[in-house]
C-alpha angles and dihedrals in degrees: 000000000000085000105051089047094051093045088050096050086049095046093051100051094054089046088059086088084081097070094052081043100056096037081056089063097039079071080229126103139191115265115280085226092049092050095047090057093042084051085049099051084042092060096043105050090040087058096043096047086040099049088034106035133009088045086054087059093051099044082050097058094044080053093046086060100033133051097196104094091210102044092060094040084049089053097044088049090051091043091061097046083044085057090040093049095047081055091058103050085049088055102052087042086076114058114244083233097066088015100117104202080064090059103039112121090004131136123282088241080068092040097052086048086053086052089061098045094050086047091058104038103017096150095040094055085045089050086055100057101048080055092051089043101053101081096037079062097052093037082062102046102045087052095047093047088058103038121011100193088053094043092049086054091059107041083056093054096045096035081057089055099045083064107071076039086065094048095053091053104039102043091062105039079044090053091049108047104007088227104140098180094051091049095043091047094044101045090047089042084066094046087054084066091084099058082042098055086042093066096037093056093039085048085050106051101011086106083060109053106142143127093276096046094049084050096056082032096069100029091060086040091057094053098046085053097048091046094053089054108052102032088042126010105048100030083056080045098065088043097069088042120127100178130013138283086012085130092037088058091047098050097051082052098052087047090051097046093048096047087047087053092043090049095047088044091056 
């Protein structure tokens, strides 16, 4: 039953590019000051559950295996760069020029460059994002298997972000060929990576469940999750912007929301 919670979690917040993807072809899109404050929230409650949360589990389970106070938090603390590090080399893996959360609330001079761009290497850029997806979804899957209030958290925050990421697929590929299915299919079919990477990884490690796996587990976990904030999420957030301090205001919000649930969770 865990696993069919967390999958579906999983499976939900990656198919939330179907939403940016039909609201593409609805030629109608959300508000750019609604999305900056939903970006906003998304960042923010990503960063608080992250730095709060998700790192205590893992320096708990370092401490569960090791008496020695500094060598689990030393773990814990290389477990999160390593996270942090595995983001980045995701991340330089995809060119700036076809990377979308580069393009993300940006003119439609920019857009019409991304159409191009999707016209001529159409399969190489979806190739990209299933390979940016696939963590996000494992980093999904593996919280909300071992803790289904923090995992919910999560799928929300990022299901929020894969929105503006379905727009940005779908309204090109829409503009160039007004063919709303295919838009609609490949833009969400990026999105299914996520549940994809989630049982690869679980069918990959599920024989080795244990206190130092969840430890590196959630450390990596947490700096995948602050690096995806702060390289992605908010920086996509003040692009949409039209006035200031619209993401500020979010992401406060997103922090406060998320220490009032944690609190009432305790």
């Amino acid at each position: 039953m865990d696993f069919l919670l967390a999958l579906s979690l999983t499976f939900l917040a990656g198919a939330a590019t179907f939403i940016g993807a039909l609201l593409a072809t609805m030629q109608r899109f959300t508000s750019r000051a609604a999305m900056a404050v939903s970006l906003g929230f998304s960042a923010g409650a990503i960063l608080y559950v992250s730095l709060t949360d998700i790192i205590a589990k893992s320096l708990d389970s370092f401490t569960a295996i090791n008496d020695n106070p500094s060598a689990a938090y030393g773990m814990m603390a290389l477990a999160f760069f390593m996270g942090v590090g595995l983001m980045v080399v995701v991340d330089r893996l995809i060119p700036g020029d076809i990377n979308l959360d580069d393009q993300e609330g940006k003119s439609e001079e920019s857009n019409a460059a991304l159409k191009r761009k999707l016209m001529r290497g159409g399969l190489f850029i979806g190739l990209a994002l299933c390979l940016h997806n696939f963590p996000e979804g494992f980093l999904v899957f593996m919280t909300a298997y071992e803790d289904i209030g923090v995992g919910i958290t999560i799928a929300v925050a990022l299901a929020i972000h894969n929105i503006p990421e379905g727009i940005a697929i779908a309204g090109p590929l829409y503009a160039a060929t007004k063919q709303k299915f295919r838009s609609i299919a490949i833009a969400t079919a990026t999105g299914i990576a996520e549940p994809v990477g989630a049982v690869l990884g679980f069918l990959l490690l599920r024989n080795f469940l244990n206190d130092i796996l969840y430890g590196w587990v959630f450390g990596v976990v947490a700096g995948m999750m602050v690096f995806i904030a702060v390289n992605e999420i908010l920086p996509a957030a003040h692009r949409f912007e039209t006035k200031q301090r619209q993401t500020t205001y979010g992401f406060i919000g997103g922090m406060g929301v998320l220490a009032l649930s944690i609190t009432l969770l305790q």
